[in-house]
N, C-alpha and C positions, 0 to 999 in steps of 0.2 A: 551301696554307697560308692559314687564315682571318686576313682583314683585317682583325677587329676590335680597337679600339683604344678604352680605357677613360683617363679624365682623371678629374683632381678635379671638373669641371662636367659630367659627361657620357661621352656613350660614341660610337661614330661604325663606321662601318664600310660594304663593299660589300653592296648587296641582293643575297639568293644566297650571300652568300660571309662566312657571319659573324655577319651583323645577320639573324637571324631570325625569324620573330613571338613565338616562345618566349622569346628571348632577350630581347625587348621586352616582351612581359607581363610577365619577372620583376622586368625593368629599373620598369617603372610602381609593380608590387607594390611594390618594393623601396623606391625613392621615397617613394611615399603611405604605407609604415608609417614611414620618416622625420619625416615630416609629421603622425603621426599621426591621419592621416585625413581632412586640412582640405578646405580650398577650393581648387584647382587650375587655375589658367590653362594653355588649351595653345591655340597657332597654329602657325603655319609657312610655309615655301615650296612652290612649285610643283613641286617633285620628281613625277615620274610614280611613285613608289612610296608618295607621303604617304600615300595610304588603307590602303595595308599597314598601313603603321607607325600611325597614329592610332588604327586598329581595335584593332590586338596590345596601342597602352600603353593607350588606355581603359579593357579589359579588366582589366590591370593593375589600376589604380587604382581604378576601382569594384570592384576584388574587395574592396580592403581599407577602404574606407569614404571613400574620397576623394570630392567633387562637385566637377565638372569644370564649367568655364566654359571651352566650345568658342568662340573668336572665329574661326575657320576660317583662311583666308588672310591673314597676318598679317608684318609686317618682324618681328624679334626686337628692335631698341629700343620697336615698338610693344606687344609681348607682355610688357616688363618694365614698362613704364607702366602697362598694366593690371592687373600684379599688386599695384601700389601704388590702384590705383583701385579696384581690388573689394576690398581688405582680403584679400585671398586669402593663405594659411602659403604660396604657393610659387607657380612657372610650368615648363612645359617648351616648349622651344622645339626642333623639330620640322623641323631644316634640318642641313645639314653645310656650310652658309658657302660657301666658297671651291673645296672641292672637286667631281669632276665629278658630273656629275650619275645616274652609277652608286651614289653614295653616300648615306647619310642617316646621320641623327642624333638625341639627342635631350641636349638641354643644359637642365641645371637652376638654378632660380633661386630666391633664398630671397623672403620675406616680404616684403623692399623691392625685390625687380626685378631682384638682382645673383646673378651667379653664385655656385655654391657654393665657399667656400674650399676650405683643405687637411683641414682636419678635418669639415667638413660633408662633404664628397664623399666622403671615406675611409671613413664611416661607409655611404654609402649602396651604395658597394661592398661594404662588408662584410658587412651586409644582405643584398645577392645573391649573394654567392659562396657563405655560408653559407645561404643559401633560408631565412632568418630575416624570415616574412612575416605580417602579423597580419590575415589575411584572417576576414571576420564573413561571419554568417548572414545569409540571407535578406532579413530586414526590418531590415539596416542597412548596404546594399549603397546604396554611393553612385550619385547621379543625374546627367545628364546635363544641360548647359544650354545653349543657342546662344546666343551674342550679335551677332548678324546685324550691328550697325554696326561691327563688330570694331576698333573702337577708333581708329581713321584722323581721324575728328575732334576728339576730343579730345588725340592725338597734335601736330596741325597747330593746335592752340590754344595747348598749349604752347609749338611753338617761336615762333609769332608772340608771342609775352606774354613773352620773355627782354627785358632789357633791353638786351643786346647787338644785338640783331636789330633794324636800322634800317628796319621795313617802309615808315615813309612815303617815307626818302629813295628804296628799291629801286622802290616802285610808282610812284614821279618816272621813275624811270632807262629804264622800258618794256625792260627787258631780251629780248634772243631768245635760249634755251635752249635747245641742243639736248639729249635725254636718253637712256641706255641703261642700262636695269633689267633688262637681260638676260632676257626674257620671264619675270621674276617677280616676286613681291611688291611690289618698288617702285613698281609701274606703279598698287599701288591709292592710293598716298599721294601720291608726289613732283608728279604733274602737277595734282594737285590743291593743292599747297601752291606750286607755280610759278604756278599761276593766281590763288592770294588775293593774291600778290607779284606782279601786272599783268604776269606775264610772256609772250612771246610763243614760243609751245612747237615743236619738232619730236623725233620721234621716232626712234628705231631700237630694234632689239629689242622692243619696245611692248606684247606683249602677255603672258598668266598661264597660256602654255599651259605653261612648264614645259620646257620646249624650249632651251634658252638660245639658241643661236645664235652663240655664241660660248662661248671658254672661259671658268670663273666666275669667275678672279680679276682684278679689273679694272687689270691688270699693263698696260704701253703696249704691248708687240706685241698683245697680246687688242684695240685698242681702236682697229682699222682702220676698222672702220667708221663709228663713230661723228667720229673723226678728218676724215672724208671728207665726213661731214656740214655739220659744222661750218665745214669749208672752203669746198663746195660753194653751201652754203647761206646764207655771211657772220653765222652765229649770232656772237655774243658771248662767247661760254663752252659750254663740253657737260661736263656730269657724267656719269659711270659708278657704277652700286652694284655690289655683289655681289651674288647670290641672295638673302640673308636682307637686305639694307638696311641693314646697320652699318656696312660700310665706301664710301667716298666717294674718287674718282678725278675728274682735272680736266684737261681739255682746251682750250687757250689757244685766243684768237680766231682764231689761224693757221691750225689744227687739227692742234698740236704737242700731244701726252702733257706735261704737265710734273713728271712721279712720285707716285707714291701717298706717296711721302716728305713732300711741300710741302703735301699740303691742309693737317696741322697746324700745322705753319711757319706758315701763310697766318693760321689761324683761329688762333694764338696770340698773333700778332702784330697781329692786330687787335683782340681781347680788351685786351690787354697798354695797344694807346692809349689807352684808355678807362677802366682801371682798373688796379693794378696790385697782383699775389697771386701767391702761389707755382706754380710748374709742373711737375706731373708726369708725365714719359712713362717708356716701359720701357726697357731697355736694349739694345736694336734698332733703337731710331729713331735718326733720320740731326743729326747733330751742329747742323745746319741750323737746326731745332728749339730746341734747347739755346742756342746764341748768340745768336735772337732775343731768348730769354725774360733772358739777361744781360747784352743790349745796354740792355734795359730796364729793370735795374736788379732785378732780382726771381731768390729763389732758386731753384733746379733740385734737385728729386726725381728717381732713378732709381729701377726698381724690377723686379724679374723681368717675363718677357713673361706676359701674360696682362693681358686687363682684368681680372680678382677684382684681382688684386695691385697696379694699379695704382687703381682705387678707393677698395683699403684705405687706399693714401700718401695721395691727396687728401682724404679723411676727416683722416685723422690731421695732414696738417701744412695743411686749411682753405684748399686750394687751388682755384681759382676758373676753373684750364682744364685739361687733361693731355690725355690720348691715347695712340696706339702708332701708329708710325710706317707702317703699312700703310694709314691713311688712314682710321683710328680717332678722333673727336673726340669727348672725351668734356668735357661741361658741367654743371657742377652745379646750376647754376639751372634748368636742364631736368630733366634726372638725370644719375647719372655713370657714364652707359654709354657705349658708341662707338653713336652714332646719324649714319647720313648728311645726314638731314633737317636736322639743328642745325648740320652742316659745311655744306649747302647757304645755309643762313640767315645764316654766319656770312659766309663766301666773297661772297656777293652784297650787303651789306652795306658791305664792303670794300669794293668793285667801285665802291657807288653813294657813297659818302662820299669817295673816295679820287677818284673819275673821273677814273681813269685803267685804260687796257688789261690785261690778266692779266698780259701780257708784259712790261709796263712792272714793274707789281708785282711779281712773280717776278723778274727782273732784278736788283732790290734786297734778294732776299737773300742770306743767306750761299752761295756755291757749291761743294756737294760731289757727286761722283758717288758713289752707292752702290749697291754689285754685290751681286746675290743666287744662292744657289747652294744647290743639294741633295746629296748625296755620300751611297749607301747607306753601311750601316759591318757589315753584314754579323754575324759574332760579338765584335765589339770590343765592349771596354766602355769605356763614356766615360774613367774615369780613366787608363788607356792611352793616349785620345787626349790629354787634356789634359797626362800628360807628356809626351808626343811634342812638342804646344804650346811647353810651356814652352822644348824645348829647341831650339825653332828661333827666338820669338820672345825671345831672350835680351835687343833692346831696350826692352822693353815699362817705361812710366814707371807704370803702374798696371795690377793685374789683379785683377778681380771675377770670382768663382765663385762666386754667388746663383745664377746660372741657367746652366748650362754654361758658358762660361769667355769672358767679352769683354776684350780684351789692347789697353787706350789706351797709341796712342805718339805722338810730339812732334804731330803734324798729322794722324795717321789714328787709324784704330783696327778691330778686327776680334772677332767676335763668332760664337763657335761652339757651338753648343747641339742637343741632341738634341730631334729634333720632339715636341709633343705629339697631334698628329695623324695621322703618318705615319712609316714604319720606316725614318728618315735621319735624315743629321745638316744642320742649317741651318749655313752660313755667311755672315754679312752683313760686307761689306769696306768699309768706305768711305775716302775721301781725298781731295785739293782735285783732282786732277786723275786720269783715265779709267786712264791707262797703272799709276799708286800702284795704285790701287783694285784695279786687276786681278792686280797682280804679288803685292798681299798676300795676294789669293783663292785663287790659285796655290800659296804659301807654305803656306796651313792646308792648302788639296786636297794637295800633297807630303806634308805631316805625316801624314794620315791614309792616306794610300795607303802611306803607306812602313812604317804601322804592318799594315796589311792585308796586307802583301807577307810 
């Protein structure tokens, strides 16, 4: 059964099994007649397949009049800042995130750097399903263009130029970093944006062969090594990216995991001292989040998963931090994508104003465990599951069905939703304490198996 799997931003699937060059030149085509034929930013990660795939959408795109500004090896927050820096109708970003490294992708961006919504994307699907392509003649076949500094420093200008970002206080603090960019793209920015911040560096994972060496999502069992580092080594802190550099994981001075939940916590909560505006995260992230930003006095936006979705709130209600709780930080004085680099900047900021330890810090917030969980669903269809929900979560004091069906009760809450990546269903549980958390995970996984049986 081919793995491929089409979104509103994009399309993703296994090399081999799905994601083919054909199916990628149409995917480009399809795109650039979108675009009608603009300026097109593309970079990417280290995948051992990019050249497949960059070759097949090239193609694509210069069939139908597109000119491509190749930045080559690229984070995706840095591929969407460039599509605001060249004036470019759009970007694609040339990675599949999280998943492993049999996979690729290619995820689209409009004119300001963000992904495409629900009707932008709809359309670019419908474009390729129907092979509705406006491909020209000869002499007006789009050209090709490198931009060799692939955008790393004017990336690292922006984040030191936030005003959130306390560079003098962090290059006071001589911080020791440990880092793990999972032998991709982040190895071409982060250690150069730790070193304008006087940081003193060590590595793991280090290099752009594309290789990861671990697995890609920087979850805390993946992040043994780096853990070991940081121990070993009495670093200060050790961050973790994902393959593409959007998402940010953090490792305390001990060389404890302390959740891809908390980088936002961390960096909202530090935002939050210093100024104070509205907070939007999606409806996944961990409640931790949400209590800082009310402990401060300031309103809370939920919004479906996705960064499109959550960019759109912070636009609309003039929100000044948000994110998605996978360790997504999105800032608008940068731009309002999930960028690691800006969680890095925000985090160490904290660190050097606050001076005091991660552990210290982390300590003082809110404490919830939250458990995550995959569950194939086979031929079920969600509204099945979601009755089956309702009728085992009969105390649920609130239920939102914007994005698959998240069910708040007095002190937890739980959150089930069909992937848009992959052929399952996500369940996220959380509650103040491990044994809640688990029994309610328990509770959706019975629901669903009992509707599967």
């Amino acid at each position: 059964m081919s793995t491929l799997m089409t979104g509103i931003a994009g399309i993703r699937g296994v090399i081999g099994d799905g994601l083919s060059p054909d199916v990628i030149a149409r995917y480009g085509a399809a795109f650039g007649t979108f675009m009608k034929g603009g300026k097109i930013v593309v970079g990417g990660d280290t995948r051992p397949s990019r050249e497949m795939v960059r070759s097949a959408l090239f193609s694509g795109l210069i069939s139908v009049g597109c000119d491509i500004i190749d930045i080559g090896l690229a984070t995706t927050p840095t591929i969407e800042l460039m599509v605001v820096q060249h004036q470019a109708a759009g970007g694609i970003c040339v990675t599949a995130s999280h998943n492993p490294v049999s996979w690729n992708a290619m995820k689209f961006l409009d004119h300001r750097g963000r992904f495409l919504g629900l009707e932008d994307g709809g359309e670019v699907n419908r474009l390729f399903e129907e092979r509705e392509f406006d491909y020209v003649g000869v002499h007006h076949l789009g050209k090709l263009r490198k931009h060799e500094e692939g955008g790393v420093e004017a990336h690292i200008k922006a984040v030191l130029e936030n005003e959130f970002i306390d560079v003098t206080a962090i290059r006071r603090a001589q911080f020791r970093v440990a880092l793990d960019c999972v032998n991709s793209v982040g190895n071409l920015i982060v250690p150069n944006l730790l070193h304008d911040l006087g940081c003193d560096i060590r590595k793991v994972h280090g290099d752009i062969s594309g290789e990861f060496g671990r697995e890609a999502e920087p979850t805390p069992e993946n992040l043994t090594d780096l853990s070991d580092l940081v121990a070993n080594e009495g670093m200060d802190i050790g961050f973790a990216l994902d393959p593409d550099g959007d998402r940010l994981a953090i490792v305390n001075e001990h060389g404890q995991p302390i959740g891809e939940e908390l980088t936002l916590a961390l960096a909202i909560k530090h935002v939050l001292s210093l100024e104070k505006g509205p907070v939007v995260m999606n409806l996944s992230s961990s409640r931790a989040s949400e209590d800082v930003a009310r402990a401060a006095g300031v309103e809370v936006y939920r919004t479906p998963v996705g960064e499109a979705h959550v960019a759109t709130e912070m636009d609309r209600v003039n929100s000044i931090i948000g994110g998605e709780g996978n360790g997504g930080v999105m800032l608008p004085g940068v731009h309002a994508n999930r960028d690691a680099m800006v969680g890095i900047g925000l985090i160490l900021s904290m660190l050097a104003t606050q001076n005091q330890p991660l552990s210290v810090l982390v300590s003082r917030l809110p404490q919830y465990t939250l458990i995550k969980r995959k569950t194939p669903v086979g031929t079920l269809t969600f509204e099945s599951i979601q009755d089956s929900l309702r009728q085992v979560f009969t105390d649920a004091q609130n239920i939102d069905t914007r994005d698959g069906m998240r069910i708040d009760l007095e002190e937890s809450w739980i959150h089930v939703r069909p992937s848009n990546t992959e052929p399952i269903v996500r369940i996220f549980a959380e509650a103040k304490s491990k044994p809640a958390a688990q029994e309610l995970a328990e509770r959706a996984t019975m629901a669903i198996k009992g509707e599967q049986a």
